[in-house]
Biopython code that builds the backbone (N, CA, C, O; Angstrom):
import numpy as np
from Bio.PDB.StructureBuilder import StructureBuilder

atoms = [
    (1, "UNK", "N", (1.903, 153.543, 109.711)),
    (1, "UNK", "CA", (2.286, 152.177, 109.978)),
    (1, "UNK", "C", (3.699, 151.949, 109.426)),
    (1, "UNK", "O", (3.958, 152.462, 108.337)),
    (2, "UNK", "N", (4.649, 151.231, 110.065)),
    (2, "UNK", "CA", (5.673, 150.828, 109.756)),
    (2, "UNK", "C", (5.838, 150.147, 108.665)),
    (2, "UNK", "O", (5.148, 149.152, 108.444)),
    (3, "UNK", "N", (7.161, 150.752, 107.469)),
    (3, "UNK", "CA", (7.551, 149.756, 106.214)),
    (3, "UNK", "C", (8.221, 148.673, 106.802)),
    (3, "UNK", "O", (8.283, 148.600, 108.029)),
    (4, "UNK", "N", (8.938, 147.480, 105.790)),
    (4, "UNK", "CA", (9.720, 146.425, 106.077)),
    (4, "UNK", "C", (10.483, 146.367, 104.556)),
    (4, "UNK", "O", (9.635, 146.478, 103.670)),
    (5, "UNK", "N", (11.543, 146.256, 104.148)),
    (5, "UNK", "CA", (11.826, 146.067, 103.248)),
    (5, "UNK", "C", (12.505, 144.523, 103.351)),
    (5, "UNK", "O", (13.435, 144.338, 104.136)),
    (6, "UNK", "N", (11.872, 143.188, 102.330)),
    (6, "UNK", "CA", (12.231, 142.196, 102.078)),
    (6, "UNK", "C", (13.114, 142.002, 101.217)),
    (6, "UNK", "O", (13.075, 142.132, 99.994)),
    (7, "UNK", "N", (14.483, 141.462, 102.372)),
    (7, "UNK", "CA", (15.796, 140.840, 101.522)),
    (7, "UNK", "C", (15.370, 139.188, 101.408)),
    (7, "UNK", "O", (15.082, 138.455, 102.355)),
    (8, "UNK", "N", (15.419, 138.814, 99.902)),
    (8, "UNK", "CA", (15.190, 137.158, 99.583)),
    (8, "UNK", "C", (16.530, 136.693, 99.380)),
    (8, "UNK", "O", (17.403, 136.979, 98.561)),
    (9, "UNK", "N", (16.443, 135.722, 100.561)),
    (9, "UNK", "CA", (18.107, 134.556, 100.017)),
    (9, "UNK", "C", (17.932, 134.050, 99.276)),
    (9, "UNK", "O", (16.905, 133.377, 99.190)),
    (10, "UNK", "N", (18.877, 134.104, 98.303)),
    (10, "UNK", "CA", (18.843, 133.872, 97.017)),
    (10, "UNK", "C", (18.889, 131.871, 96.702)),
    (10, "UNK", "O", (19.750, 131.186, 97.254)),
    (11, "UNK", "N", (18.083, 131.406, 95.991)),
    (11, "UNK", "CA", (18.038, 129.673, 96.199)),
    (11, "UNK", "C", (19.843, 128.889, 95.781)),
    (11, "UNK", "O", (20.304, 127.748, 95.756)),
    (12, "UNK", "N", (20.133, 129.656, 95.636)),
    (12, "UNK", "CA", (21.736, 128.823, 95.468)),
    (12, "UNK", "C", (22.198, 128.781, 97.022)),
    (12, "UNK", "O", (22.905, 127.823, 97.334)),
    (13, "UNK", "N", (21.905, 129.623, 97.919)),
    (13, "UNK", "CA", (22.349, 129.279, 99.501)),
    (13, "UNK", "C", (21.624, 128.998, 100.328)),
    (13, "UNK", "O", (22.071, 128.945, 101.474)),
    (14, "UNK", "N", (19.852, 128.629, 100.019)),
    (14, "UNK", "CA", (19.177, 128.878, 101.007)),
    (14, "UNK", "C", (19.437, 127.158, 101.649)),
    (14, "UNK", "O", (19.322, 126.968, 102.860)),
    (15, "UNK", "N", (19.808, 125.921, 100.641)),
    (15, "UNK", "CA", (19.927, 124.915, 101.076)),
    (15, "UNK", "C", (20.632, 124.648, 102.576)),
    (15, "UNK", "O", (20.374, 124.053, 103.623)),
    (16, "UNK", "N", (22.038, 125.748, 101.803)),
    (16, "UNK", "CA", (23.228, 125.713, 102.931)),
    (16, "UNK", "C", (22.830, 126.334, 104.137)),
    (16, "UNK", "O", (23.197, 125.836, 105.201)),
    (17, "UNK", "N", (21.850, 127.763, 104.116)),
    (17, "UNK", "CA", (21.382, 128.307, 105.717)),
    (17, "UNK", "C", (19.863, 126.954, 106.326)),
    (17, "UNK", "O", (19.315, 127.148, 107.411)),
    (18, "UNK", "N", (19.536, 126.007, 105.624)),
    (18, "UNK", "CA", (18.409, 125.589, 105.929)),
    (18, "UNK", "C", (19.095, 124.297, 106.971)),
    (18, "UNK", "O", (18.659, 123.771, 107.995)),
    (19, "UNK", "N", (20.330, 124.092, 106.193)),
    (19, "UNK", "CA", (20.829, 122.703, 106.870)),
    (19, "UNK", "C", (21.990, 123.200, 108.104)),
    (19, "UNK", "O", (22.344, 122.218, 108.756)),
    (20, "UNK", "N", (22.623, 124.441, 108.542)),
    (20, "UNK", "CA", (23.127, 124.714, 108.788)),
    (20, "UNK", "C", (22.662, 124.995, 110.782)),
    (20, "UNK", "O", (21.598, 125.552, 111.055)),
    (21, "UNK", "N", (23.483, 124.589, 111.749)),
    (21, "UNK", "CA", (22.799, 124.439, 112.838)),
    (21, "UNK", "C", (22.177, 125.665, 113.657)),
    (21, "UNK", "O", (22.562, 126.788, 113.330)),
    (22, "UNK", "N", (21.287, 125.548, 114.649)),
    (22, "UNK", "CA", (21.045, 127.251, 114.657)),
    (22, "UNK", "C", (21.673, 127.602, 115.634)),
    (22, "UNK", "O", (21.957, 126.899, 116.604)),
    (23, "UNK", "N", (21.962, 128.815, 115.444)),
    (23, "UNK", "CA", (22.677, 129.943, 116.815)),
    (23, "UNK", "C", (21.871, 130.634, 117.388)),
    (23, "UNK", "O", (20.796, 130.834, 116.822)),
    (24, "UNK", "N", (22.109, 131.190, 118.620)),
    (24, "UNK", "CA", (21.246, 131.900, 118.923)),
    (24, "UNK", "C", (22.123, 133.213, 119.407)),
    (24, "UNK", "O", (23.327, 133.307, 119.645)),
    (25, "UNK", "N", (20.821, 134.416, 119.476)),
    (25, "UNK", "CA", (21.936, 135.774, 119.284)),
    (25, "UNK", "C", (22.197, 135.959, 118.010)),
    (25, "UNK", "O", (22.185, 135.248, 117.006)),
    (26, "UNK", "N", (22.480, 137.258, 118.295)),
    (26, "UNK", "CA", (22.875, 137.772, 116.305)),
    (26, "UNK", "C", (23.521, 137.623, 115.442)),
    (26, "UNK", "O", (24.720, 137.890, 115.524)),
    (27, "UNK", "N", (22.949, 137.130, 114.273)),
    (27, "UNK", "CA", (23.271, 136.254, 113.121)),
    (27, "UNK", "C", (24.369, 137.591, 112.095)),
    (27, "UNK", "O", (24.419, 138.809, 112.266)),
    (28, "UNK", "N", (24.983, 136.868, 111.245)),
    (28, "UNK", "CA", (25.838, 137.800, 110.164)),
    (28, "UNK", "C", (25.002, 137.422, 108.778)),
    (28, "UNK", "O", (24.359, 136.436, 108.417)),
    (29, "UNK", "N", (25.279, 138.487, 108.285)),
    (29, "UNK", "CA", (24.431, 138.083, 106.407)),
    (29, "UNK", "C", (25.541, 138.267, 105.702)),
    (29, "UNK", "O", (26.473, 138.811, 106.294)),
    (30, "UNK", "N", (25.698, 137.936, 104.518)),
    (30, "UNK", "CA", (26.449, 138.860, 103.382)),
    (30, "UNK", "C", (25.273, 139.150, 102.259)),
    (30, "UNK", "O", (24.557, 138.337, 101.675)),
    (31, "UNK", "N", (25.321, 140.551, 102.162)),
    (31, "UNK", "CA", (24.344, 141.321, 101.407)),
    (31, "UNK", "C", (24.440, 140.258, 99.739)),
    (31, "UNK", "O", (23.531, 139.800, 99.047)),
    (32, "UNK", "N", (25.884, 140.190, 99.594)),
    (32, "UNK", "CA", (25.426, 139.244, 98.255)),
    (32, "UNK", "C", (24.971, 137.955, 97.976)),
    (32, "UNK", "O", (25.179, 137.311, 96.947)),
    (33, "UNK", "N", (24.398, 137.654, 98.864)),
    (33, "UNK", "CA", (23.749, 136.540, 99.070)),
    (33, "UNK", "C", (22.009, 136.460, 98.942)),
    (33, "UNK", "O", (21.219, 135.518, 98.874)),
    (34, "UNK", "N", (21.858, 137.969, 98.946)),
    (34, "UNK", "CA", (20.479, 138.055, 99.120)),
    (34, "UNK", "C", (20.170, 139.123, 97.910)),
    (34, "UNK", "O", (21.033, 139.757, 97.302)),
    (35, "UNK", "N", (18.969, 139.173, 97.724)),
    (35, "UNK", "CA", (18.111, 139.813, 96.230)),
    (35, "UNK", "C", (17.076, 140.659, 97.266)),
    (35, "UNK", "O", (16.385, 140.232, 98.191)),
    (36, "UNK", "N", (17.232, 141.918, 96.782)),
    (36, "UNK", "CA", (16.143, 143.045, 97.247)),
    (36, "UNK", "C", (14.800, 142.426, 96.702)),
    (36, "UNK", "O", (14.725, 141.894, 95.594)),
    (37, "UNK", "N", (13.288, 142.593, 97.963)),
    (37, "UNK", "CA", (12.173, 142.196, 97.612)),
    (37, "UNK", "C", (11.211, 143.473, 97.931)),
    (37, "UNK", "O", (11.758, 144.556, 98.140)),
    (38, "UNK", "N", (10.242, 143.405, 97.959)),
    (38, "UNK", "CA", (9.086, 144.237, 98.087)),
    (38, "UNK", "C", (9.248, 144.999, 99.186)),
    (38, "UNK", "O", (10.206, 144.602, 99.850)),
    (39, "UNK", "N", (8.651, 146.011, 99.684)),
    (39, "UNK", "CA", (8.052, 146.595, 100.959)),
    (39, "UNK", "C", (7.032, 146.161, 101.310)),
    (39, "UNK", "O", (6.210, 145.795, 100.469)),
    (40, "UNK", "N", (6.805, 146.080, 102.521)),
    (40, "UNK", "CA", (5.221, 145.503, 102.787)),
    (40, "UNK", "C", (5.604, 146.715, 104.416)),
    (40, "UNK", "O", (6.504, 146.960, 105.219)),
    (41, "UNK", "N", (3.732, 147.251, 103.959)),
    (41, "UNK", "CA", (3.411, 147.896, 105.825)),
    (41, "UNK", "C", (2.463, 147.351, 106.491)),
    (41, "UNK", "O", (1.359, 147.160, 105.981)),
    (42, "UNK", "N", (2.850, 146.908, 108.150)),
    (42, "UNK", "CA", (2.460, 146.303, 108.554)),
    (42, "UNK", "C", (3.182, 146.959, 109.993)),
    (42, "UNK", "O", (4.268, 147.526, 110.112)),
    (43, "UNK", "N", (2.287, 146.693, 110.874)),
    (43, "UNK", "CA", (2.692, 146.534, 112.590)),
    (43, "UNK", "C", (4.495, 146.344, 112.795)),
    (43, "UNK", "O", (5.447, 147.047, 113.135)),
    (44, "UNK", "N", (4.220, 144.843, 112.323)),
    (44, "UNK", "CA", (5.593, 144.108, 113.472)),
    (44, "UNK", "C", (6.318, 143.338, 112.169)),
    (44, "UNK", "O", (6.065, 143.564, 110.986)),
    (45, "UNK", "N", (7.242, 142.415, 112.671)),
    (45, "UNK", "CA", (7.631, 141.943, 111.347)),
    (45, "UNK", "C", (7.020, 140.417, 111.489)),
    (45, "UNK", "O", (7.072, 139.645, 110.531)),
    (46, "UNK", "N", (6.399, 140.011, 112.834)),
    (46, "UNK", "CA", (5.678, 138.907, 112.971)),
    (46, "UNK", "C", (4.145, 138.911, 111.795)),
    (46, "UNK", "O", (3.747, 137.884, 111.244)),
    (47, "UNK", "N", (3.525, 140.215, 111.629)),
    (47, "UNK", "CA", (2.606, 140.715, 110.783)),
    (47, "UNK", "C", (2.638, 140.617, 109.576)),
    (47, "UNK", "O", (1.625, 140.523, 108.883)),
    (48, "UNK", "N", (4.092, 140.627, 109.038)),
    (48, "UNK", "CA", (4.349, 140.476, 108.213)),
    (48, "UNK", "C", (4.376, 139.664, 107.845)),
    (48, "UNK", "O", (3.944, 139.445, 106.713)),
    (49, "UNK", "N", (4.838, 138.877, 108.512)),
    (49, "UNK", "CA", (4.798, 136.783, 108.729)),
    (49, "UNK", "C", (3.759, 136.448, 107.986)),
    (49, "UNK", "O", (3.717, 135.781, 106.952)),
    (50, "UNK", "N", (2.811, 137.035, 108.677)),
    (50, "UNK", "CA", (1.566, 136.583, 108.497)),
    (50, "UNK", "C", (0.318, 136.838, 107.505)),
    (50, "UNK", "O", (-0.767, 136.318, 107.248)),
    (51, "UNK", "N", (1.181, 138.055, 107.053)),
    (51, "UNK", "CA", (0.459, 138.639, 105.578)),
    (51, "UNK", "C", (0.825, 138.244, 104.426)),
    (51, "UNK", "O", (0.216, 138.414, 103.370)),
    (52, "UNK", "N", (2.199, 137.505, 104.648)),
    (52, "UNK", "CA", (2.460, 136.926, 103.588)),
    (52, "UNK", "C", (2.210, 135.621, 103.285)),
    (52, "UNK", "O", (1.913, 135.094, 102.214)),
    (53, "UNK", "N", (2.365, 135.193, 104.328)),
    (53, "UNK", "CA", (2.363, 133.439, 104.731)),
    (53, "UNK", "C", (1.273, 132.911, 103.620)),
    (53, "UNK", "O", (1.773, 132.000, 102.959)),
    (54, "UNK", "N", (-0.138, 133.235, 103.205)),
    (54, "UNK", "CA", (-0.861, 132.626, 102.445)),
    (54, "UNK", "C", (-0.844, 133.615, 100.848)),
    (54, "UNK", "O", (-1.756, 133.852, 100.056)),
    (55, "UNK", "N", (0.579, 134.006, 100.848)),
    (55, "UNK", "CA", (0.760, 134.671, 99.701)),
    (55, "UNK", "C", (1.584, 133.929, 98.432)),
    (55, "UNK", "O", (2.036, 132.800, 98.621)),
    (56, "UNK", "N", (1.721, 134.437, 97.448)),
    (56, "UNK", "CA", (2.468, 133.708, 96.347)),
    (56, "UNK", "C", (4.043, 133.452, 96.900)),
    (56, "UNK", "O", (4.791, 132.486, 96.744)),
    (57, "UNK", "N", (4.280, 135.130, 97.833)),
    (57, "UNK", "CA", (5.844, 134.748, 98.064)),
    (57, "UNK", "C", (5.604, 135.342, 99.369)),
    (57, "UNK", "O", (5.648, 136.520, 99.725)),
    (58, "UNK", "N", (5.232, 133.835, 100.266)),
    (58, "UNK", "CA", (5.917, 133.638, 101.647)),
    (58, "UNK", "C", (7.163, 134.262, 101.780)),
    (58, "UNK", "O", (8.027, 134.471, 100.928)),
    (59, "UNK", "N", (7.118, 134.632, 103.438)),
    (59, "UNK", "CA", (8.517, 134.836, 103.532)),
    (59, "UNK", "C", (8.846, 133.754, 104.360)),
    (59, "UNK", "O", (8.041, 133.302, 105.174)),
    (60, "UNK", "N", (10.695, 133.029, 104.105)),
    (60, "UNK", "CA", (10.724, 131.728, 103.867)),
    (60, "UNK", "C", (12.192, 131.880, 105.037)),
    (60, "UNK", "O", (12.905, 132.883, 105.036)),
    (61, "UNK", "N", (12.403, 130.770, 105.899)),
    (61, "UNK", "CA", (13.513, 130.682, 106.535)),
    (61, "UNK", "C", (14.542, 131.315, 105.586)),
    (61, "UNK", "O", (14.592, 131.134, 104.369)),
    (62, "UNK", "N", (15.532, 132.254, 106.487)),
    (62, "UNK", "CA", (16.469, 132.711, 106.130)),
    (62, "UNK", "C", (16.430, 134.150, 105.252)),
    (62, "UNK", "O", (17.348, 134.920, 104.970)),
    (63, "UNK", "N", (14.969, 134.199, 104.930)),
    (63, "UNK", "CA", (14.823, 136.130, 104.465)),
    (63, "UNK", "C", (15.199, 136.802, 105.224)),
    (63, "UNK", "O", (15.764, 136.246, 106.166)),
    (64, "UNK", "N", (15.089, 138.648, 105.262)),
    (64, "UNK", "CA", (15.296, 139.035, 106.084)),
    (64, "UNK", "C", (14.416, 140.684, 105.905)),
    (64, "UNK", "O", (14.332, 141.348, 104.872)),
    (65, "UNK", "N", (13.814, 141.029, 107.343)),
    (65, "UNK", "CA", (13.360, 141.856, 107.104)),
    (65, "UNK", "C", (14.220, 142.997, 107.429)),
    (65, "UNK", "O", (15.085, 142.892, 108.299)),
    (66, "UNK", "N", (13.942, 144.577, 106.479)),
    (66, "UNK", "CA", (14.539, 145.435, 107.218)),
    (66, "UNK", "C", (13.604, 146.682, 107.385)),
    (66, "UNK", "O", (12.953, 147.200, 106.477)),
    (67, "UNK", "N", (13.648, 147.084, 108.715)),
    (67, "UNK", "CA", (12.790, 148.234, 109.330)),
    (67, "UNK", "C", (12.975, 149.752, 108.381)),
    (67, "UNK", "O", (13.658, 149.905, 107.368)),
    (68, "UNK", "N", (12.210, 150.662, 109.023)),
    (68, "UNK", "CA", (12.778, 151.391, 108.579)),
    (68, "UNK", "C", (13.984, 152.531, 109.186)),
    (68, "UNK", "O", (14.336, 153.589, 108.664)),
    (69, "UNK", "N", (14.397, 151.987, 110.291)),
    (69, "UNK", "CA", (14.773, 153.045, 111.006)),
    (69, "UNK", "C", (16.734, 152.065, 110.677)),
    (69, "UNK", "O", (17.789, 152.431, 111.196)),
    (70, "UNK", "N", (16.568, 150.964, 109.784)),
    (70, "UNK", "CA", (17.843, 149.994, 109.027)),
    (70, "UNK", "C", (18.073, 148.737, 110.069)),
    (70, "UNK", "O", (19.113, 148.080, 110.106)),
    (71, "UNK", "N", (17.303, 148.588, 110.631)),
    (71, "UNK", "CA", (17.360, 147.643, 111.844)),
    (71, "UNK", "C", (16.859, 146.053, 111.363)),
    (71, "UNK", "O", (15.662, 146.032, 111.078)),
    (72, "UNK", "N", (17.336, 145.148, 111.267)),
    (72, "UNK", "CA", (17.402, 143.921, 110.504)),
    (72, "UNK", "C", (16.973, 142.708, 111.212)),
    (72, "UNK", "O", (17.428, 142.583, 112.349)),
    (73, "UNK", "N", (16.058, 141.633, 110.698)),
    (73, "UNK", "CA", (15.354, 140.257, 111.561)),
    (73, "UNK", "C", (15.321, 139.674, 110.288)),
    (73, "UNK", "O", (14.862, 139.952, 109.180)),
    (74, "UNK", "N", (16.047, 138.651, 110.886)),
    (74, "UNK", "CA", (16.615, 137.408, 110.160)),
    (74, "UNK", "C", (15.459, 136.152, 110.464)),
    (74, "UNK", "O", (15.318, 135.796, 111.633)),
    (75, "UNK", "N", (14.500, 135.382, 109.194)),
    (75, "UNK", "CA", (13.485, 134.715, 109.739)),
    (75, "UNK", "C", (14.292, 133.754, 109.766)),
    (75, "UNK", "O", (15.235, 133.648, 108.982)),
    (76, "UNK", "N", (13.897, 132.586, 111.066)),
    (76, "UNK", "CA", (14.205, 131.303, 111.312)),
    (76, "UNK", "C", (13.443, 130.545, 111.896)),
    (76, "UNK", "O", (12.439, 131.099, 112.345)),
    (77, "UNK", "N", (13.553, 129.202, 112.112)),
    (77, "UNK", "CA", (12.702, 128.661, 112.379)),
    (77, "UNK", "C", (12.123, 128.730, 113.788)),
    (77, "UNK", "O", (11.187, 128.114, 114.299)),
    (78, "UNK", "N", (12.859, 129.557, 114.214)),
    (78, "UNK", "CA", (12.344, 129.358, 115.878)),
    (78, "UNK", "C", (11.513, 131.198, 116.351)),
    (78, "UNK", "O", (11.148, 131.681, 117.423)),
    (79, "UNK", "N", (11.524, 131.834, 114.600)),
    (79, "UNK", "CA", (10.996, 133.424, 115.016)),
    (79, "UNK", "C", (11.901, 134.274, 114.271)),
    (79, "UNK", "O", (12.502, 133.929, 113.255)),
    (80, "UNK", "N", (11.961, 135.368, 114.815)),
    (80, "UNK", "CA", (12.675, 136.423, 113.977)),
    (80, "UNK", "C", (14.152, 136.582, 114.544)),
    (80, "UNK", "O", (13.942, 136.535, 115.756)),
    (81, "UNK", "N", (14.983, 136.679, 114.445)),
    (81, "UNK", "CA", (16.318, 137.239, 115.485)),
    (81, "UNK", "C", (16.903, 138.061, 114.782)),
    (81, "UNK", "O", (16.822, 138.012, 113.555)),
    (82, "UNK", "N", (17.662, 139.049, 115.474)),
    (82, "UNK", "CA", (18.865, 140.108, 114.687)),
    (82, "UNK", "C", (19.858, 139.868, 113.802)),
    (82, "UNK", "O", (20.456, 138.846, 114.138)),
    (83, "UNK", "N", (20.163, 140.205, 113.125)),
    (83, "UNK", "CA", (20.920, 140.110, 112.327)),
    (83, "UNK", "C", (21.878, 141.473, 111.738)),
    (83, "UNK", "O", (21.333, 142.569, 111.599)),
    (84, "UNK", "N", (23.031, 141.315, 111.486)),
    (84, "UNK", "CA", (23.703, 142.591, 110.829)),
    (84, "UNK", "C", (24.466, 142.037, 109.137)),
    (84, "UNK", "O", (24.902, 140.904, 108.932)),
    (85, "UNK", "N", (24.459, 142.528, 108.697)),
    (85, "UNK", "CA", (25.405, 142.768, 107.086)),
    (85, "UNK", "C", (26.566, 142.577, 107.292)),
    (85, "UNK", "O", (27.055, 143.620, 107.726)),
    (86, "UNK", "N", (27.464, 141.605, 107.197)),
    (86, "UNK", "CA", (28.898, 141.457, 106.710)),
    (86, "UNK", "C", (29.574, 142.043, 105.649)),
    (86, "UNK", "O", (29.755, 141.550, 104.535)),
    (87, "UNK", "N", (29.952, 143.169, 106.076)),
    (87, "UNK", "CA", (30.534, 143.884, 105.001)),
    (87, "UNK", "C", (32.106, 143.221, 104.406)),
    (87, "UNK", "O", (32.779, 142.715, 105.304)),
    (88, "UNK", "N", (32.619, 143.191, 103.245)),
    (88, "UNK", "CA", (33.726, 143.203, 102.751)),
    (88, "UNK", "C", (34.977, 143.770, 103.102)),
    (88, "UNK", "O", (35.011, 144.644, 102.236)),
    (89, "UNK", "N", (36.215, 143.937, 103.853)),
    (89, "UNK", "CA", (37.226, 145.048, 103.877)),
    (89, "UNK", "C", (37.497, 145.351, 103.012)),
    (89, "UNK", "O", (37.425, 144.437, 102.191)),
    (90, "UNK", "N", (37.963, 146.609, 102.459)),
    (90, "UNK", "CA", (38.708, 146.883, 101.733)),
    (90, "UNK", "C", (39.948, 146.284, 101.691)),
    (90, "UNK", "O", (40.556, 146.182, 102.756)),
    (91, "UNK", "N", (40.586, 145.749, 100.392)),
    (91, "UNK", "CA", (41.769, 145.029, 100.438)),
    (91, "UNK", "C", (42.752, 145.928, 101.070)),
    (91, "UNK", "O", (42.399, 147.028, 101.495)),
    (92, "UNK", "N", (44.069, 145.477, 101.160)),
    (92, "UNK", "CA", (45.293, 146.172, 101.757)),
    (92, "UNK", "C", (45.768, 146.899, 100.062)),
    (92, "UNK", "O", (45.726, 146.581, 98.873)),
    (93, "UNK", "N", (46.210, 148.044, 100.938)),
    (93, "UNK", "CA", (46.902, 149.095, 100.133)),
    (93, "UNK", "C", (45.552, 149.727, 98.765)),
    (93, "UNK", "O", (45.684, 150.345, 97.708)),
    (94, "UNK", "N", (44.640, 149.309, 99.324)),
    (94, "UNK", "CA", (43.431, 150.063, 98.936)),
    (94, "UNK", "C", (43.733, 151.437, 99.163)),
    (94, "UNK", "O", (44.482, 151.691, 100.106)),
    (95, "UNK", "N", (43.185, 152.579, 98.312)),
    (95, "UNK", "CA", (42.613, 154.235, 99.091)),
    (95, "UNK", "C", (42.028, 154.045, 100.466)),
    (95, "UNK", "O", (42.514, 154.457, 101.520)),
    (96, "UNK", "N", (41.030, 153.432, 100.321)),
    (96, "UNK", "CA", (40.322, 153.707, 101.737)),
    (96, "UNK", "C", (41.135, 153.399, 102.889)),
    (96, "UNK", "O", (41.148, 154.128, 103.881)),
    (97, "UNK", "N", (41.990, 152.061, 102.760)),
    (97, "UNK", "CA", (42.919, 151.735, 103.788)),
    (97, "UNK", "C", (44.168, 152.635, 103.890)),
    (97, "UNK", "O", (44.774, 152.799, 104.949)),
    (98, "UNK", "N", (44.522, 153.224, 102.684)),
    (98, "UNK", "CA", (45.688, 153.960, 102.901)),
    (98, "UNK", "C", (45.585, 155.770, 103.432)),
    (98, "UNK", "O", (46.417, 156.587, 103.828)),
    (99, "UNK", "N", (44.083, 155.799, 103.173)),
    (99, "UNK", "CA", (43.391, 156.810, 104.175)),
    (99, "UNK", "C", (43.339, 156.796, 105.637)),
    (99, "UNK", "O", (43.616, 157.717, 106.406)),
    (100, "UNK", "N", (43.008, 155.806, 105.860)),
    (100, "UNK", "CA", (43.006, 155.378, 107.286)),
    (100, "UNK", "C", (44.305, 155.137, 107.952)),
    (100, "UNK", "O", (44.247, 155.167, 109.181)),
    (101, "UNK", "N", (45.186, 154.961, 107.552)),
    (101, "UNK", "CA", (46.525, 154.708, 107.850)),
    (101, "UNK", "C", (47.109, 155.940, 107.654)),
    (101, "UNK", "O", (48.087, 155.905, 108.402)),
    (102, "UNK", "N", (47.098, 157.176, 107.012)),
    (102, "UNK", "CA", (47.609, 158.003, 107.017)),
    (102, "UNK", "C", (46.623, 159.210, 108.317)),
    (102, "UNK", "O", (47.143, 160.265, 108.678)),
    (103, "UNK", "N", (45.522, 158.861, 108.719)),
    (103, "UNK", "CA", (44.807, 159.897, 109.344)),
    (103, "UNK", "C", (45.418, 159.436, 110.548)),
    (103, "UNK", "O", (45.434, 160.324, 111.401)),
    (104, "UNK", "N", (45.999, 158.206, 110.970)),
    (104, "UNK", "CA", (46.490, 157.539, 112.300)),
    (104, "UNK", "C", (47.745, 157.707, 112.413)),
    (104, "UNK", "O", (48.342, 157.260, 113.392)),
]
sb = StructureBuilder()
sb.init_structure("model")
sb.init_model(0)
sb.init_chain("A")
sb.init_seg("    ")
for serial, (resi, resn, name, xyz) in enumerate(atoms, 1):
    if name == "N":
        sb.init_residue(resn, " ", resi, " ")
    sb.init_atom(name, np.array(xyz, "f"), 0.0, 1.0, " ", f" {name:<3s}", serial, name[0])
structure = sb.get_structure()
């Protein structure tokens, strides 16, 4: 049976994603916004919904599940939708950037 690993938005932003209007189509996260939670195995991530739902820690608008194959569902109020990680750039004149600029 399939894992899920639960990312919890952390309560200092969940106000701001709760009041915030919805989009539809795939959502952006920033990983520091969110606190690593449990694994749970289960089917689907709707299953999951639902195994938790009468648990101590629901999973709550704006968590997020991740598969195991790194594939990400963002809960909202209307179901699960995609979601990806907003990564950081590396600043300018970073290594990594001045790697990349020299391989080009």
């Amino acid at each position: 049976m399939p894992e899920f690993r639960i990312h919890r938005l952390k309560d200092s932003v969940r106000q701001h994603f709760r009041l915030a209007p919805h989009t539809s189509g795939a959502s952006l996260a920033k990983p520091r916004e969110y606190e690593p939670g449990a694994v749970i195995e289960t089917s689907s991530v709707y299953s999951a919904w639902a195994a938790l739902r009468e648990t101590d820690s629901p999973l709550l608008v704006g968590d997020i599940l991740e598969s195991e194959d790194g594939a990400l569902r963002i809960c909202k109020y209307v179901g699960f939708e995609e979601v990806s990680w907003v990564l950081p750039q590396p600043p300018p004149g970073s290594e990594t950037a001045a790697g990349l600029n020299a391989v080009n």
